[in-house]
mmCIF file as gemmi writes it, N, C-alpha and C atoms, coordinates in Angstrom:
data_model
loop_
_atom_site.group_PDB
_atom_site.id
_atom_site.type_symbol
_atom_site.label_atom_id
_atom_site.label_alt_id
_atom_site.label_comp_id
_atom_site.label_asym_id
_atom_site.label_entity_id
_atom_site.label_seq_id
_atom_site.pdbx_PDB_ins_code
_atom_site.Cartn_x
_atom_site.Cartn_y
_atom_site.Cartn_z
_atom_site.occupancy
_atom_site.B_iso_or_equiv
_atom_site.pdbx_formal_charge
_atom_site.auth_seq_id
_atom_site.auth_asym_id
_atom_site.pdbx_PDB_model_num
ATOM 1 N N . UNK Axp A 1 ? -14.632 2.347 -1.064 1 0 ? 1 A 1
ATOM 2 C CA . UNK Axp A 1 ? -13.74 3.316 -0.485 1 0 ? 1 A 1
ATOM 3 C C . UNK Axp A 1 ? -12.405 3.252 -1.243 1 0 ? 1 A 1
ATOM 4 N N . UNK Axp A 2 ? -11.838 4.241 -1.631 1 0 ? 2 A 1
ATOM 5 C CA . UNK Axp A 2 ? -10.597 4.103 -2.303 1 0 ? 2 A 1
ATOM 6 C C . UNK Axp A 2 ? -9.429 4.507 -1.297 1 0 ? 2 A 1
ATOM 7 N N . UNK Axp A 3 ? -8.463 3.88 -1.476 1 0 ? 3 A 1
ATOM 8 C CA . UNK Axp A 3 ? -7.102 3.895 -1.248 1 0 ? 3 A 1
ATOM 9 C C . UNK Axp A 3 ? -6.86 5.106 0.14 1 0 ? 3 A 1
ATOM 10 N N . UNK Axp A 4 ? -6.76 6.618 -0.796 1 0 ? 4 A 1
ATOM 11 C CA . UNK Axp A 4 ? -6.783 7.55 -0.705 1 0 ? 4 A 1
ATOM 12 C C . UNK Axp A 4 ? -7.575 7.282 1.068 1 0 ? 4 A 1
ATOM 13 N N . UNK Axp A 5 ? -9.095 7.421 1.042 1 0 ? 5 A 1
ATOM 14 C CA . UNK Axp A 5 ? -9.698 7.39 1.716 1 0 ? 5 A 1
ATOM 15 C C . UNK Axp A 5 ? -9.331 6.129 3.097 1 0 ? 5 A 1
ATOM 16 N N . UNK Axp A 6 ? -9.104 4.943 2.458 1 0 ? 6 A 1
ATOM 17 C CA . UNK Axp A 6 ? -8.532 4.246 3.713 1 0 ? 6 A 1
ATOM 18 C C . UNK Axp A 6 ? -7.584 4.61 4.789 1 0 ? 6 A 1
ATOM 19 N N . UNK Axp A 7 ? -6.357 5.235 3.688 1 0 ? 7 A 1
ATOM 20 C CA . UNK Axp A 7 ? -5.105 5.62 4.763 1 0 ? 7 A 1
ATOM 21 C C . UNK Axp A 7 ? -5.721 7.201 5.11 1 0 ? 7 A 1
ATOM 22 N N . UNK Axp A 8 ? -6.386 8.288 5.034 1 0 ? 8 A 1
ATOM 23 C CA . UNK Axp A 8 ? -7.193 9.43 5.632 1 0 ? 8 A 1
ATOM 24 C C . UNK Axp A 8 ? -7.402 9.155 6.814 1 0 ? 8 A 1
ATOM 25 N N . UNK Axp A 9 ? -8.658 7.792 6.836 1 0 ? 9 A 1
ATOM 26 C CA . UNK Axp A 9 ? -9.405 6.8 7.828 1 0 ? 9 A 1
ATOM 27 C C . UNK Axp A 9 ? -8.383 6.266 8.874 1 0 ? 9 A 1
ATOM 28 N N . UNK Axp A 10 ? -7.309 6.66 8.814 1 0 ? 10 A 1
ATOM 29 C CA . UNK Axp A 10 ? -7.154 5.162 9.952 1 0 ? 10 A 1
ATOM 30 C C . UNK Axp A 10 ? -6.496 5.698 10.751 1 0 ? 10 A 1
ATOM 31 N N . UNK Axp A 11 ? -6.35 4.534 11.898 1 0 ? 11 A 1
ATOM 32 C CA . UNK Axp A 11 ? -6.407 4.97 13.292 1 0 ? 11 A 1
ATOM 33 C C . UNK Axp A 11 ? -5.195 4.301 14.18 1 0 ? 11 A 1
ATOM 34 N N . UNK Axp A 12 ? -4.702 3.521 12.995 1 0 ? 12 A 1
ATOM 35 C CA . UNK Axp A 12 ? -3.319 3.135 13.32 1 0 ? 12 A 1
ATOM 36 C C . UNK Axp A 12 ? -2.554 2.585 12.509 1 0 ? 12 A 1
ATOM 37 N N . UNK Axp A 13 ? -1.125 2.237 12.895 1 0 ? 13 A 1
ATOM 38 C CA . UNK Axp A 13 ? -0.277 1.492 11.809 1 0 ? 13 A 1
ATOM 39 C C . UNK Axp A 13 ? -0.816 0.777 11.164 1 0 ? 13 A 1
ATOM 40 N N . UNK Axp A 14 ? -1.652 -0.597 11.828 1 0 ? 14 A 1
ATOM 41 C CA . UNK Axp A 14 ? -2.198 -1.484 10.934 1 0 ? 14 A 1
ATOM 42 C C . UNK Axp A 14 ? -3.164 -1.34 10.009 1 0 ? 14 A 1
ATOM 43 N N . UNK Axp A 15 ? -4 0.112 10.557 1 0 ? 15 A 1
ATOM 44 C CA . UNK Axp A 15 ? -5.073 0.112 9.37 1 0 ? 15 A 1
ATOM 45 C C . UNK Axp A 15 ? -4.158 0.838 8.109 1 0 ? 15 A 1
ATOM 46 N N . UNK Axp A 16 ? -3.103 1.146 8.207 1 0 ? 16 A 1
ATOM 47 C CA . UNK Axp A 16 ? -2.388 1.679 7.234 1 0 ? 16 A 1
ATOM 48 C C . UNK Axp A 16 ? -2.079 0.296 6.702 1 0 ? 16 A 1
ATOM 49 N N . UNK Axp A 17 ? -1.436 -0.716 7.458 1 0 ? 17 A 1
ATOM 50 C CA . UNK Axp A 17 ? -0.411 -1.359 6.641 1 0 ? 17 A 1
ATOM 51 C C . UNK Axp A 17 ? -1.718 -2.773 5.995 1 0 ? 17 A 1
ATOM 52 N N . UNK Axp A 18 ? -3.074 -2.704 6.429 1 0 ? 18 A 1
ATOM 53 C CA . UNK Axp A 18 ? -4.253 -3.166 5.8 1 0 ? 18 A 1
ATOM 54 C C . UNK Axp A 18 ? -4.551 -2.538 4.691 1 0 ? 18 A 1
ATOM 55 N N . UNK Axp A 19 ? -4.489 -1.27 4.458 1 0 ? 19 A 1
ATOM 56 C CA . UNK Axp A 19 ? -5 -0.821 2.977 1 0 ? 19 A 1
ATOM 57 C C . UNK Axp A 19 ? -4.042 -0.608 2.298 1 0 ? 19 A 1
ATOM 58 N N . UNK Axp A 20 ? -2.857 -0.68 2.63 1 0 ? 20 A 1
ATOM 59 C CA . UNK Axp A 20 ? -2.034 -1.136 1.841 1 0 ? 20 A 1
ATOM 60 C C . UNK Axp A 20 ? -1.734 -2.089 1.152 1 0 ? 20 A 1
ATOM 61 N N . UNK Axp A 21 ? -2.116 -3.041 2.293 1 0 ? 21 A 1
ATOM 62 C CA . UNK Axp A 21 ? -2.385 -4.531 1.512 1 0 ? 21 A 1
ATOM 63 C C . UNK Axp A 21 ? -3.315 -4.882 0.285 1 0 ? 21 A 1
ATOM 64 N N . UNK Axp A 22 ? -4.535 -4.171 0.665 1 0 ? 22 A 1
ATOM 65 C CA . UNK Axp A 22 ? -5.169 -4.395 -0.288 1 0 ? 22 A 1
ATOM 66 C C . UNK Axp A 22 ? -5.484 -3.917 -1.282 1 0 ? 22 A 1
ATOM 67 N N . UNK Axp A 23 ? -4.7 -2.646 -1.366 1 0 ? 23 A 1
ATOM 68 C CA . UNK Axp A 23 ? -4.367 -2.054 -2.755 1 0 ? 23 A 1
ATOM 69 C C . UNK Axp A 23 ? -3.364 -2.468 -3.54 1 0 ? 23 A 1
ATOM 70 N N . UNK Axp A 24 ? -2.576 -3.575 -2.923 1 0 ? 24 A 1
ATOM 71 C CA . UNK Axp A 24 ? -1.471 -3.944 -3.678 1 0 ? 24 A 1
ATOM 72 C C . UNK Axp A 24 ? -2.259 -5.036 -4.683 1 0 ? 24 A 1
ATOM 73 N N . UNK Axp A 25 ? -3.314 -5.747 -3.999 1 0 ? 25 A 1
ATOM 74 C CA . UNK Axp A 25 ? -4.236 -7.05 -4.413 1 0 ? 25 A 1
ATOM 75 C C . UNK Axp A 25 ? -4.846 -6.472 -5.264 1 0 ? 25 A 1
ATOM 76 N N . UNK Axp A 26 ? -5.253 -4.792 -5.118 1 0 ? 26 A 1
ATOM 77 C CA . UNK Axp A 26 ? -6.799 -4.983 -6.072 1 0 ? 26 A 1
ATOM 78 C C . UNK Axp A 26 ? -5.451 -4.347 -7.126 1 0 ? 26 A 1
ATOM 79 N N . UNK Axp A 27 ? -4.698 -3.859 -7.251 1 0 ? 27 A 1
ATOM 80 C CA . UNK Axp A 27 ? -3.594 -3.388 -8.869 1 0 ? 27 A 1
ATOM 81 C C . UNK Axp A 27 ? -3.304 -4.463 -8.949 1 0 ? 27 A 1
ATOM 82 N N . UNK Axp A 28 ? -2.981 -5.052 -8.764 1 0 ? 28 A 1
ATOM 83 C CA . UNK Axp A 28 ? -2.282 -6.358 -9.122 1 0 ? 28 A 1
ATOM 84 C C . UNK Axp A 28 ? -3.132 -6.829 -10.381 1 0 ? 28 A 1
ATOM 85 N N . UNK Axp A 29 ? -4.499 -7.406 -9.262 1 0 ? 29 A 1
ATOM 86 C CA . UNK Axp A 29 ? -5.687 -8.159 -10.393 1 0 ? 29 A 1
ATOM 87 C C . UNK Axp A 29 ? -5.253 -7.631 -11.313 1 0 ? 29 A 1
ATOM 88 N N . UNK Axp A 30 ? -5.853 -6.266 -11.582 1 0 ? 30 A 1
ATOM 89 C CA . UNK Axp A 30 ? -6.111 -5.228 -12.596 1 0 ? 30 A 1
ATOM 90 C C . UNK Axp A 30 ? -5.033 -5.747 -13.038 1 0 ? 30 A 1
ATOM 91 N N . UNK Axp A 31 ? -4.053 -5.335 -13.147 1 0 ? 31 A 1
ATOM 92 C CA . UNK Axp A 31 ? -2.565 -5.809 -13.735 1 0 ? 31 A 1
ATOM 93 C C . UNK Axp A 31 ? -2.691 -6.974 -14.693 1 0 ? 31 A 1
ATOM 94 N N . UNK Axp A 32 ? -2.826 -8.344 -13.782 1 0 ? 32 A 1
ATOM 95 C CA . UNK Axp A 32 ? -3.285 -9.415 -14.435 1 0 ? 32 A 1
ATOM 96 C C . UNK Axp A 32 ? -4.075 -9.343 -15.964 1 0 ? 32 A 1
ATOM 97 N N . UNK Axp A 33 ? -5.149 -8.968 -15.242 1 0 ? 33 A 1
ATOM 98 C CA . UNK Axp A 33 ? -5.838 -8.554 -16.704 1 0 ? 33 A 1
ATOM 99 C C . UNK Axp A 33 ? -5.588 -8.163 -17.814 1 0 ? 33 A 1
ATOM 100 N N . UNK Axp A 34 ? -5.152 -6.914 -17.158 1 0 ? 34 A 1
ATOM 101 C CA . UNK Axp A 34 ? -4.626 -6.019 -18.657 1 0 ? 34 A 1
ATOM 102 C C . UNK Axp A 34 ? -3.792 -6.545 -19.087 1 0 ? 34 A 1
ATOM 103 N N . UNK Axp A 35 ? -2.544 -7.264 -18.573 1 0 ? 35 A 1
ATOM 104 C CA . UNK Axp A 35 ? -1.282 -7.427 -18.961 1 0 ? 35 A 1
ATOM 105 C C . UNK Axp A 35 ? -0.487 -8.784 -18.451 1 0 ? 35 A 1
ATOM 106 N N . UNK Axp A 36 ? -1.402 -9.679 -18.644 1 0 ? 36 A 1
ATOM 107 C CA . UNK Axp A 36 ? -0.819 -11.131 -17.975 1 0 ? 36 A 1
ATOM 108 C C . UNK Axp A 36 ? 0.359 -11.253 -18.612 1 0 ? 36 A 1
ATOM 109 N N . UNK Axp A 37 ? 0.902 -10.858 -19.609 1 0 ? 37 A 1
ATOM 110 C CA . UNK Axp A 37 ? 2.29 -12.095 -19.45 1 0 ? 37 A 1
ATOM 111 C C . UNK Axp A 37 ? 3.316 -10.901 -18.748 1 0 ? 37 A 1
ATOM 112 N N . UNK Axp A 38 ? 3.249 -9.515 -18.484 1 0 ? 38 A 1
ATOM 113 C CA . UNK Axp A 38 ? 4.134 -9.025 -18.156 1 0 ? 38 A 1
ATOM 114 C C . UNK Axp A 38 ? 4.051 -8.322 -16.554 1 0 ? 38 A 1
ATOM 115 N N . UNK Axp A 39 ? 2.566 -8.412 -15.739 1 0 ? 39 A 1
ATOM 116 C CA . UNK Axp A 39 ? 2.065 -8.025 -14.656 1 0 ? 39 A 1
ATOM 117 C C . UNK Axp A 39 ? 3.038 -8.078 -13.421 1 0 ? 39 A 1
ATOM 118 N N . UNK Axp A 40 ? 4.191 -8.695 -13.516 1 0 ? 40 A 1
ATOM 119 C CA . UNK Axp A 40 ? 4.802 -8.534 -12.377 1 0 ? 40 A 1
ATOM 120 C C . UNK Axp A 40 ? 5.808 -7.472 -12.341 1 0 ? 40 A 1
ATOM 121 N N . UNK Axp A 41 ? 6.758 -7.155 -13.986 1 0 ? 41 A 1
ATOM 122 C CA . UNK Axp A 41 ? 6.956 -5.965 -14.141 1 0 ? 41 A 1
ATOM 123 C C . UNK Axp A 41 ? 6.306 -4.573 -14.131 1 0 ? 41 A 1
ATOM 124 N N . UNK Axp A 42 ? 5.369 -4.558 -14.043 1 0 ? 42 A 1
ATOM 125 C CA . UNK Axp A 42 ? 4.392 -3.693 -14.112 1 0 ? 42 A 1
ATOM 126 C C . UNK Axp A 42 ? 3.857 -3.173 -12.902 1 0 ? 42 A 1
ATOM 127 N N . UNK Axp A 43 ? 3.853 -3.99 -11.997 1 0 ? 43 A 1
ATOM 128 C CA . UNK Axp A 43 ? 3.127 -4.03 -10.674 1 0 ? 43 A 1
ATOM 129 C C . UNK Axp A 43 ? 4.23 -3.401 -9.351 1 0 ? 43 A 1
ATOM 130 N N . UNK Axp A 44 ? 5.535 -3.527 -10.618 1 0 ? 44 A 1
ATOM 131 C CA . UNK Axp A 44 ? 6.908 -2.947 -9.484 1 0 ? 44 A 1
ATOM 132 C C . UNK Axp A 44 ? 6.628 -1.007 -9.32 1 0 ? 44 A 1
ATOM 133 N N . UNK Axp A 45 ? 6.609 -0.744 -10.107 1 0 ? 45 A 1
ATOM 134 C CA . UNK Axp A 45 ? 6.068 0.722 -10.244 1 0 ? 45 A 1
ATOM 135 C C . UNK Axp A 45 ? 4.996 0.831 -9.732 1 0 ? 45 A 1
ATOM 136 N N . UNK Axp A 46 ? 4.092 0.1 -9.778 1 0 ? 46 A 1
ATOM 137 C CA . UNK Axp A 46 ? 2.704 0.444 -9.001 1 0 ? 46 A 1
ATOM 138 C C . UNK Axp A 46 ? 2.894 0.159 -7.515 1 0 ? 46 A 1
ATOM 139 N N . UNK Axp A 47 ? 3.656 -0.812 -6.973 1 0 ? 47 A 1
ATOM 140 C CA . UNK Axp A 47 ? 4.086 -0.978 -5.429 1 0 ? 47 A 1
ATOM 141 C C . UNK Axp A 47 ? 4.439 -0.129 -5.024 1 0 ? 47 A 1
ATOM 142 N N . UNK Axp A 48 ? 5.444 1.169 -5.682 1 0 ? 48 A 1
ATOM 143 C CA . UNK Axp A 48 ? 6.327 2.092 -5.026 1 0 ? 48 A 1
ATOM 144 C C . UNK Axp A 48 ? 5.4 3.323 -5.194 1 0 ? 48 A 1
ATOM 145 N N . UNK Axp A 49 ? 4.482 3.538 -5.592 1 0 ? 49 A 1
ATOM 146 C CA . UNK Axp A 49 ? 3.494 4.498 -5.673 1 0 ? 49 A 1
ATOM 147 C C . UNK Axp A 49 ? 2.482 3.931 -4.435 1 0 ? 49 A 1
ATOM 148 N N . UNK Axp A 50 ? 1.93 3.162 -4.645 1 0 ? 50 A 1
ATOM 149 C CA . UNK Axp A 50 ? 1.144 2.512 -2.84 1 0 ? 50 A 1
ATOM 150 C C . UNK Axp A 50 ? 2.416 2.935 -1.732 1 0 ? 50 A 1
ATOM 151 N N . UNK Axp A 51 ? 3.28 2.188 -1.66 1 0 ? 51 A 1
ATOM 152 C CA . UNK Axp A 51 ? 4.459 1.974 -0.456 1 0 ? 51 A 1
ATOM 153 C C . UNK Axp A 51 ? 4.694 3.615 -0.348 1 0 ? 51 A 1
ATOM 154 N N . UNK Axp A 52 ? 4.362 4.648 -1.3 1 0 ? 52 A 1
ATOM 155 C CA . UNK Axp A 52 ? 5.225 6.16 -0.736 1 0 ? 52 A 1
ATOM 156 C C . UNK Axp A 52 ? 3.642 6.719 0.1 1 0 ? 52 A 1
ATOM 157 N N . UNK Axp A 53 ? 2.875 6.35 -0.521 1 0 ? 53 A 1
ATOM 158 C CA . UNK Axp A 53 ? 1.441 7.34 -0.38 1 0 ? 53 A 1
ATOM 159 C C . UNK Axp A 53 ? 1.371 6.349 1.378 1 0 ? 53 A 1
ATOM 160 N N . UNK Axp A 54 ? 1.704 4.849 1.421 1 0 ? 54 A 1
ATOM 161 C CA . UNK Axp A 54 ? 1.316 4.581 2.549 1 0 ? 54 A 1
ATOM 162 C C . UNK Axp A 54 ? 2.779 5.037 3.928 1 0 ? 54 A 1
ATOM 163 N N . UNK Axp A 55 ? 3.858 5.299 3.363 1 0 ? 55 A 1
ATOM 164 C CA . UNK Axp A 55 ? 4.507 6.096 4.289 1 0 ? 55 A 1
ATOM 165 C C . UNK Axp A 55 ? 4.578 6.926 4.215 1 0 ? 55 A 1
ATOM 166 N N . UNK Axp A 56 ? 3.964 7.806 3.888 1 0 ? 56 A 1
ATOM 167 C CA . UNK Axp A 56 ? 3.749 9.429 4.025 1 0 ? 56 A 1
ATOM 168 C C . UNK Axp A 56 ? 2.524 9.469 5.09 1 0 ? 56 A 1
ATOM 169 N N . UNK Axp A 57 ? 1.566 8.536 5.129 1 0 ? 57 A 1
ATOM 170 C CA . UNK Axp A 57 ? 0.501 8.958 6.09 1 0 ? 57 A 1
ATOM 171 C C . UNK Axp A 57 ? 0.688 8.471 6.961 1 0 ? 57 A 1
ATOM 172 N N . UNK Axp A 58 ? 1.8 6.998 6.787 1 0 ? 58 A 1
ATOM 173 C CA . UNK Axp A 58 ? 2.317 7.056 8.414 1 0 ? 58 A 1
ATOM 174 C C . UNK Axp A 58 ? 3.551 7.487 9.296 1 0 ? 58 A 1
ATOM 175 N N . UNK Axp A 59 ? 4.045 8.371 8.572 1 0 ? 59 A 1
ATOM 176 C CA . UNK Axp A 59 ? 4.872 9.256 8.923 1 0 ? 59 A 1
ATOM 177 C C . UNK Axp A 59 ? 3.833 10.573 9.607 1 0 ? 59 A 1
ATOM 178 N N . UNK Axp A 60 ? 2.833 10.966 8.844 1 0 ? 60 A 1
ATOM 179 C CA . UNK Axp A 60 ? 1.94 12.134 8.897 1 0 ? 60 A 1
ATOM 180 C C . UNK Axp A 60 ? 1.534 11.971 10.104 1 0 ? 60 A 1
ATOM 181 N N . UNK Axp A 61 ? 0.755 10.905 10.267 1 0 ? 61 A 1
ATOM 182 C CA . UNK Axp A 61 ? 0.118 10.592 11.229 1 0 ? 61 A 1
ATOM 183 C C . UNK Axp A 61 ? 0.399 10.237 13.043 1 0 ? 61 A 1
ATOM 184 N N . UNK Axp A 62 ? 1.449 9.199 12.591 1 0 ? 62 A 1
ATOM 185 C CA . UNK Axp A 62 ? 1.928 8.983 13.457 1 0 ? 62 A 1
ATOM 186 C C . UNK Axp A 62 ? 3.364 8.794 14.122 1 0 ? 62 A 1
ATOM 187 N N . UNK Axp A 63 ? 4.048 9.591 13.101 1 0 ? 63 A 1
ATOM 188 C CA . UNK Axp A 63 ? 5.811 10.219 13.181 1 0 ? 63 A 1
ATOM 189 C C . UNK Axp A 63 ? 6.341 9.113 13.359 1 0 ? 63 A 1
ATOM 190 N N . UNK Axp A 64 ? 5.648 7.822 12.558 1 0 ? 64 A 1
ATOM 191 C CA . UNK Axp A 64 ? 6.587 6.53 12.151 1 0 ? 64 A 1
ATOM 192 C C . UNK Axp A 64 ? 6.257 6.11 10.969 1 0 ? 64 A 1
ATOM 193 N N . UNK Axp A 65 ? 7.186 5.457 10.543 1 0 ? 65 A 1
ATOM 194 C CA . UNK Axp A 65 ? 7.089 5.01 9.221 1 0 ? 65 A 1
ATOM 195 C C . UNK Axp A 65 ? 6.887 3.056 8.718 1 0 ? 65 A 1
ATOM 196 N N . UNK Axp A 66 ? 7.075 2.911 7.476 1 0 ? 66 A 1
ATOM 197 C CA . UNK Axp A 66 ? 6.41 1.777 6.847 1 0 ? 66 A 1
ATOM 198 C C . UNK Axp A 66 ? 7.504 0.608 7.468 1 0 ? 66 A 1
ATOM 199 N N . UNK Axp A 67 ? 9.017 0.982 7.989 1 0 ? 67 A 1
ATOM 200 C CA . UNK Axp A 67 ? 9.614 0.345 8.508 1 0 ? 67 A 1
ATOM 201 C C . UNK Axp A 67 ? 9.643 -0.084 9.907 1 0 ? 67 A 1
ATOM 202 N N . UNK Axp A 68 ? 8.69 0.515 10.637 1 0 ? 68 A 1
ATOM 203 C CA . UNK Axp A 68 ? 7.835 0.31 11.944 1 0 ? 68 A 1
ATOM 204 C C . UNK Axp A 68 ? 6.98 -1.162 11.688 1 0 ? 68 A 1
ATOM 205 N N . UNK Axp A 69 ? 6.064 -0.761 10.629 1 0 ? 69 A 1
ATOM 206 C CA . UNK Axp A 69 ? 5.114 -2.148 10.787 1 0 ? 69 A 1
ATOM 207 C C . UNK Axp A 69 ? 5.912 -3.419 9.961 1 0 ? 69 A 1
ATOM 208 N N . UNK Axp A 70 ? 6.646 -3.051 8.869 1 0 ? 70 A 1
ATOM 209 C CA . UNK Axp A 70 ? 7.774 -4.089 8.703 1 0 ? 70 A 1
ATOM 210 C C . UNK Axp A 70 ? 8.127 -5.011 10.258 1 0 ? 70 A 1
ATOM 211 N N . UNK Axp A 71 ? 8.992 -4.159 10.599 1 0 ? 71 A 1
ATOM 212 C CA . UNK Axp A 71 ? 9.608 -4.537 11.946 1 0 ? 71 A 1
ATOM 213 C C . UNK Axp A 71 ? 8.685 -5.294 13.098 1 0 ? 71 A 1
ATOM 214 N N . UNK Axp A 72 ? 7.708 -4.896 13.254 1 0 ? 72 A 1
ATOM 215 C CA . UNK Axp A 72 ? 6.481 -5.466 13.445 1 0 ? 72 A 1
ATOM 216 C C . UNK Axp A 72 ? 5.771 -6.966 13.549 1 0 ? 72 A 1
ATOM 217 N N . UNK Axp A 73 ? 5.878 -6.688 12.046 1 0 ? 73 A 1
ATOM 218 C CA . UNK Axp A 73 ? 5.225 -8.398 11.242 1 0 ? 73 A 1
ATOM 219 C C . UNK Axp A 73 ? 6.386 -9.302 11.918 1 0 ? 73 A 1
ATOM 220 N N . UNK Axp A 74 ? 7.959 -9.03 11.684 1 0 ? 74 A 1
ATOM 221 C CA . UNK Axp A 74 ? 8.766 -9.577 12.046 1 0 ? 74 A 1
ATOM 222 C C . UNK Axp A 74 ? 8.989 -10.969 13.311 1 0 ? 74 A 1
């Protein structure tokens, strides 16, 4: 299931702030790979592309945002 399809799928904050999670894990790897000595620069641009796509659907969804489940974990 891709990304896309998880946050479509879900049925609440957490399943948002779950595939979020684990799209940060599976770019990352990838990252690693391709580009070990520089993957953490690299992975900053790829966070803020996950982090918008995952508050937009929970804004969409549920007229709160990524600073809800922040606040949350807290």
């Amino acid at each position: 299931m891709t990304y896309k399809e998880d946050l479509e799928r879900s049925k609440s904050i957490l399943d948002i702030q779950q595939a979020y999670e684990r799209e940060c894990q599976r770019r990352f790897l990838i990252l690693q790979e391709m580009f070990p000595d520089d993957s953490a620069r690299m992975m900053l641009s790829e966070h803020l592309a996950i982090w918008l796509a995952a508050e937009k659907y929970a804004v969409g969804k549920f007229g709160i945002s990524d600073r809800h489940w922040i606040q949350e974990k807290i």
